[in-house]
N, C-alpha and C positions, 0 to 999 in steps of 0.2 A: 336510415339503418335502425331496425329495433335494439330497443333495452339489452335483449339477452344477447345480438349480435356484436354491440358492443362491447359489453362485460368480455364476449369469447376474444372477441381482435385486443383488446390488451391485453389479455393473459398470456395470445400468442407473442406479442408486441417483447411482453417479458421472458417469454423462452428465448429469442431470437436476439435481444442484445446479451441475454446472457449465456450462450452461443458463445456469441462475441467477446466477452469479457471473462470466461472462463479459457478461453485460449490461448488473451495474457495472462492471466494468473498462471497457465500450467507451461509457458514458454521462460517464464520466471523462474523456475524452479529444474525442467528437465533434462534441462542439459547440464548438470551439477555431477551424473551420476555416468553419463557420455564422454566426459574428457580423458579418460584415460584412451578410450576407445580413439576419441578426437587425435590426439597426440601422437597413439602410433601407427595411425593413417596416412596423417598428413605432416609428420614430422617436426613439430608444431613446439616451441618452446615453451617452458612454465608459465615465464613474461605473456608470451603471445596468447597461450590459451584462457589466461586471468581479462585479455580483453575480450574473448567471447563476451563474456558476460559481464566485463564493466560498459563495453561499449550499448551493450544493451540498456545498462542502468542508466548510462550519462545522456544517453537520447529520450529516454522515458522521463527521466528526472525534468530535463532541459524543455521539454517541450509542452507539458502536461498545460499548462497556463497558456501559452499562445495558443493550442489547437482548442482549446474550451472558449476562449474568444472567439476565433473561428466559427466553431463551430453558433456559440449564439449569435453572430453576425450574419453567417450565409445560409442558414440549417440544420439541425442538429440530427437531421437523417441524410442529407447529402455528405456532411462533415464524416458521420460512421462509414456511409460507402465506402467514400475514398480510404478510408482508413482500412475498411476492409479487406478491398481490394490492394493495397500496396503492402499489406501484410501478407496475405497469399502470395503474392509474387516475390516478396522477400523469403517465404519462406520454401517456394520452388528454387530460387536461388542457395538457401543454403544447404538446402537437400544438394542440390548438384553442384556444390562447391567444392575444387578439387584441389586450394588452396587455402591456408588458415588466413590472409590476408581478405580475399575474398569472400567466407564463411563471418570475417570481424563487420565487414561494408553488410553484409546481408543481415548481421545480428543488428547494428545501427538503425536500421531501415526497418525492422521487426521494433524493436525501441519506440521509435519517430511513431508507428502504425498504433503501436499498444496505450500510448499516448492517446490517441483517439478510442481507442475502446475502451480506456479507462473512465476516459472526460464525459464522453456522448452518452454510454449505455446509461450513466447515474442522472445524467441530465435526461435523460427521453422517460428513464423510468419516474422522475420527478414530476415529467408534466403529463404523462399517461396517465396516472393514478391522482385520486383525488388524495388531500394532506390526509381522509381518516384512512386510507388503505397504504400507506406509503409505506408504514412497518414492515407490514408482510410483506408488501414486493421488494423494499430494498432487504427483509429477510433472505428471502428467494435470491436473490441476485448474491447476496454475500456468502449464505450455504455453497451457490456453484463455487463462488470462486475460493469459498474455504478446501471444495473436493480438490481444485485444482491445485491447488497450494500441498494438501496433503497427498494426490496421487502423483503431481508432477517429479519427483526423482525415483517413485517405485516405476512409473512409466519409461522414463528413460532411461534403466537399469534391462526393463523385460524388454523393450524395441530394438536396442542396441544391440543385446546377444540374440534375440531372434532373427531379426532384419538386418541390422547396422545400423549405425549411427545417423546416417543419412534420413532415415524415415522419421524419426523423432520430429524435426522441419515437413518432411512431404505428408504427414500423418493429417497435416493442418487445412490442405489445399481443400481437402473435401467437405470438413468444416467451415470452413469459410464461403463456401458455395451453398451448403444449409441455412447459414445463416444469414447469407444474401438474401438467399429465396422468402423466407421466415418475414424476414425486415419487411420486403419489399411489399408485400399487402397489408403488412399488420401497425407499423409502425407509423404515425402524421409525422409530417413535417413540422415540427415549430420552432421558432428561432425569437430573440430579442424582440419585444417593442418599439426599441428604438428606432425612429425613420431619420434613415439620412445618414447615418452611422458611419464610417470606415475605420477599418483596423488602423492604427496609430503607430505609422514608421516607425519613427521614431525610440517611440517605447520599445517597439517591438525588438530593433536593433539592438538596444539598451541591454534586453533581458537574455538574449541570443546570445551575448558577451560575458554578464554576468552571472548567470544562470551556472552553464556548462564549465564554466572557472570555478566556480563554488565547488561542484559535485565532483571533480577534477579533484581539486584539493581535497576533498573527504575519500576516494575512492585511491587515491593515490599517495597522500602526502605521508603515508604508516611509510610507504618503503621507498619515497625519495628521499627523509627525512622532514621532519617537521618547522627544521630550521635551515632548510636548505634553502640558496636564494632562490629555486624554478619555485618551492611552495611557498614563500613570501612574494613573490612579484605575483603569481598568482592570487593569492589573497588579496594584493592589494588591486589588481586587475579588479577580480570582484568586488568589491567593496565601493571601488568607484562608480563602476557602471551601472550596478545595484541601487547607488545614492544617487545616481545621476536618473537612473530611471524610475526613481521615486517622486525628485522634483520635477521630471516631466508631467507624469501622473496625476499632478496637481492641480495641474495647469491646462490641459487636454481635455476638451471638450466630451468624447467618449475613450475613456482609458481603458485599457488591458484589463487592466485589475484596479475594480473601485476599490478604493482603498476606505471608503465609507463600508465596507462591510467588516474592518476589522474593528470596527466602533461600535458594533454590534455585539454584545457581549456574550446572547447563546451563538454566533456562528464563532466566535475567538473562541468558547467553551471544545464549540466541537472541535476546529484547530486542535487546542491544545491535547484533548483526548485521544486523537486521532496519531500524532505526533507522540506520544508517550506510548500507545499501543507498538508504535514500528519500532520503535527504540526498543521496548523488551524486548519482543519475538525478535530481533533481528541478533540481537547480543545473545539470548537464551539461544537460539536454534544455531547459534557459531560454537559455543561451548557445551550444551546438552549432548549431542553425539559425541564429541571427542571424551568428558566424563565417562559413556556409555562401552566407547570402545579401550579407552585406554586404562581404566580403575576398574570396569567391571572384567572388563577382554570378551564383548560382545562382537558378534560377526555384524556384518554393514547388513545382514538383512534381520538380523535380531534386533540390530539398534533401529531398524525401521519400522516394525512391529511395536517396539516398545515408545515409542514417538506418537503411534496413532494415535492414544488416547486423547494427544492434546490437539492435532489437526484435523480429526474425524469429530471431535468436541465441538469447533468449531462450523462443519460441515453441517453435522447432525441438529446441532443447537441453534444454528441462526434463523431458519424459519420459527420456531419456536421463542427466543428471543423479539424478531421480527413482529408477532402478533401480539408479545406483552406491552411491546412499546405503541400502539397502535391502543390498549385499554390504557396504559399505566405511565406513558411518555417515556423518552431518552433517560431524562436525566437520571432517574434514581438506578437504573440500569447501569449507565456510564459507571457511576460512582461507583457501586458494587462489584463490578469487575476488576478499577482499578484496584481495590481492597484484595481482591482474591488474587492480582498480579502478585502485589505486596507477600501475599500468606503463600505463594508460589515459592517466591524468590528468597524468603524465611524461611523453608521447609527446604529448599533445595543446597541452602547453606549448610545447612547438617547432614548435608551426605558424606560418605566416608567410602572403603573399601567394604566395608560387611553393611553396608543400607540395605534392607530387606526390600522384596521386592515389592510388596505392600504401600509401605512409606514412599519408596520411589513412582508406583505408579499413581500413589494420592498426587503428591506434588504436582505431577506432568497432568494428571486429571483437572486440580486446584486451575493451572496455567488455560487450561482449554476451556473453562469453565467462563475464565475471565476476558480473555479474546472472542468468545461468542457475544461478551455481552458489551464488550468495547467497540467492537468492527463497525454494524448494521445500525445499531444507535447513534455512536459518532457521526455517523454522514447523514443520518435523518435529522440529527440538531441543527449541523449544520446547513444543510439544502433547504430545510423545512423554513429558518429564522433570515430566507434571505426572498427577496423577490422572482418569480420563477422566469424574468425574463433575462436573467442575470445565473439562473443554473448552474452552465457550462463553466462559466468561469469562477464561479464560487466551488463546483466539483473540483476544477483543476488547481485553484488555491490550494484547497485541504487537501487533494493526494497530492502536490507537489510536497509541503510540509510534512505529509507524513513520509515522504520517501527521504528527505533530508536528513529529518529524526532516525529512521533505521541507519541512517549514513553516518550521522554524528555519533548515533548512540554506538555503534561499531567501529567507527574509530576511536573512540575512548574506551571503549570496554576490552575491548584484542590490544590494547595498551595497558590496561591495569592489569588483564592477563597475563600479558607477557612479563610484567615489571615484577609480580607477587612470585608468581611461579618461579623468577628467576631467581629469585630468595635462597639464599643458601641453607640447603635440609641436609639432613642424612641421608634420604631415599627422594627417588624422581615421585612415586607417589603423592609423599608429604606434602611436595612442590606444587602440585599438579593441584592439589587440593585447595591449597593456600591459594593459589589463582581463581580458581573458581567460586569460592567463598568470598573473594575481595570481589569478584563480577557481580553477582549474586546480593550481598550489599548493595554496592553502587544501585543496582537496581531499583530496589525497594527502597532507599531512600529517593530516586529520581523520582519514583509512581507515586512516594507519597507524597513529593512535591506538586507531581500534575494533579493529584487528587486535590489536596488544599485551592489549589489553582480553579479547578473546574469547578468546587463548591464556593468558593465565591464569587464566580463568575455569574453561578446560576443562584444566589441568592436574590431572594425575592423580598423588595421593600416589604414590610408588613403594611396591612390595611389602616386608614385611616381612622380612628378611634369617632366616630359623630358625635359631636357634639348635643347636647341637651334640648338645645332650639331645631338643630335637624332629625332629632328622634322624636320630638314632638310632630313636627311636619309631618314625619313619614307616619308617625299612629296615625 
């Protein structure tokens, strides 16, 4: 195959998992804006319709590590297929679901799938491209899945009143059949070095126990209580199996998760980056619309409009992002975002009922500016400082931990929300304000903790001073 044939088969290579990986990003988000629709279809209670969408989180969360094993164990283009493919069929499933129990198994099963095209696509597009073009294409890859982030609840708002709610799931089927096709000539096969390998029961078990007890308890333990016994047996559920599957780890000849890459101090960098990014957005985009609708009295497609700035930021800004880290590396980029999270979440504390709409769309600008430059970079530090036959499961480490971080960071922050705001004021306002300012806070000191964090991580011993006999030598 010539030069220039190959240059075209990876670019197609990267339309085609990113296909894929824009599918999860926008199944994340669009049915956020369907549940009302959901509900008085299918009769569906508050309880029941809050598991659409955890049950999606707790399989995505829960699995993101074992299938990125997987997948460097058996192939990390066999691995996508499957994935592909049981994502299509879950989501013909939820399309012609005509019960909210069955529409919960099919959201699961969408979960489980997006798990793999979270894991694979970063790992294919790792070993496609050489480490100097890796910018731009994990650019590319994180622009789609910024579109789908920012179009997924305007999509699922227009499909629902035009189609119904059903089509939002069936919209996918035919996407995932482009993307099949796309994969199927453009993408090699490669998987781990290791010969002789098998995935590790054991652990695996381990993680399967501890894992989905963890996210359980962050997804759920705001409204069983925090000190009730089901979210202390659960904690302690996890906690065990998690240390239990740690000391396995150690011991196993090929493990899950080399735990020698958290010894690595730029992939711990990107970790932590990566984990401080879902934590803001995940807490900011919980309180930024209700701000929007409840202080300003913005209609739900106003507040959608006025949001773009920081999600189309992101969209717009990652290939561009993507090519400076490619002249200019992650790091100083990581860094800088976190900064501007920080100047986000101080600017957003002084809003009020009369914030101009200037101020307010700097901030929300400030915020998109900073998530461009945290997303694409973080998983290039990360991927880039690890061995590439080890990828998948180095992808699935850092988005397991950053899906954790938006789960932790969410349940603390809709906690201090709740606890400020219920401050005794004269006006619900006042209240209302007081919550989002204590959010807002919390924030920016957490970012400037992961920043302090990430700049010593990525500090660089200074060079060795030569001495007087080795300066001679080298004249």
């Amino acid at each position: 195959m010539g030069v220039f044939a190959q240059q075209q088969r990876k670019w197609w290579a990267l339309l085609g998992v990113s296909i894929a990986s824009f599918l999860g990003c926008v199944d994340f988000t669009i049915v956020n804006t369907a549940l009302p629709a959901l509900q008085a279809d299918l009769g569906a209670s508050v309880d029941a319709l809050q598991w659409v969408i955890n049950g999606f989180i707790l399989a995505l969360s829960s699995f993101m590590v074992l299938v990125g094993r997987l997948a460097d164990l058996h192939g990390r283009k066999r691995v996508l297929f499957i994935g592909l493919t049981v994502f299509g069929l879950a989501s013909l499933a939820a399309g012609l679901a005509g019960q909210i129990d069955t529409l919960i198994g099919a959201r699961v099963a969408q979960g489980l799938a997006c798990a793999v095209l979270y894991t694979a696509s970063g790992a294919i597009v790792s070993s496609t491209f050489e480490t100097a073009e890796q910018g731009r294409a994990f650019g590319v890859l994180f622009g789609v899945n910024g579109v789908g982030l920012a179009v997924g609840p305007v999509l699922g708002g227009l499909i629902t009143s035009a189609f119904g709610w059903q089509w939002i799931f069936l919209i996918n089927v035919p996407f995932v059949l482009l993307s099949l096709g796309i994969c199927s000539f453009s993408v090699k096969e490669s998987r781990s070095a290791e010969t002789g390998a098998r995935l590790d029961g054991w652990g695996a078990l381990l993680l399967l126990i501890g894992l989905p007890s963890l996210v359980l308890v962050i997804v759920q333990g705001g409204s069983w209580g925090w000190g009730s016994p089901l979210t202390l047996a659960l904690v302690a559920l996890a906690l065990l199996a998690l240390g239990a599957f740690l000391a396995v780890e150690r011991r196993v000849a090929a493990p899950i998760i080399d735990l020698k890459l958290f010894a690595n101090r730029r992939f711990v960098a990107g970790v932590a980056a990566s984990f401080g990014l879902a934590l803001f957005y995940c807490v900011a985009f919980f309180v930024m619309p209700l701000y929007l609708a409840q202080i300003r009295g913005e209609t739900v497609q106003a507040s959608g409009l006025l949001l773009l700035p920081t999600t189309l930021g992101v969209a717009l800004l990652s290939p561009l992002v993507g090519r400076l880290v490619d002249r200019k590396g992650p790091a100083l980029l990581i860094k800088t975002g976190l900064l501007l999270f920080v100047l986000s979440a101080l600017l957003q504390a002084g809003f009020d009922g009369q914030t101009s709409l200037p101020y307010l769309l700097g901030a929300f600008v400030v915020m998109g500016l900073g998530w461009a430059s945290i997303l694409g970079p973080s998983t290039v530090l990360g991927i880039s400082s690890v061995p590439q036959e080890v990828g998948s499961v180095a992808m699935g480490s850092l988005m397991t931990l950053h899906n954790v971080g938006g789960g932790v960071g969410l349940a603390v922050g809709v906690g201090l929300f709740h606890h400020f705001s219920a401050t005794p004021l004269d006006d619900a306002q006042g209240a209302f304000l007081n919550g989002y300012r204590a959010v807002m806070g919390f924030l920016a000191v957490v970012t400037l903790l992961v920043w302090a964090s990430v700049s010593l991580l990525l500090r660089t011993a200074p060079a060795p001073v030569p001495t007087a006999e080795e300066g001679t030598s080298r004249g």
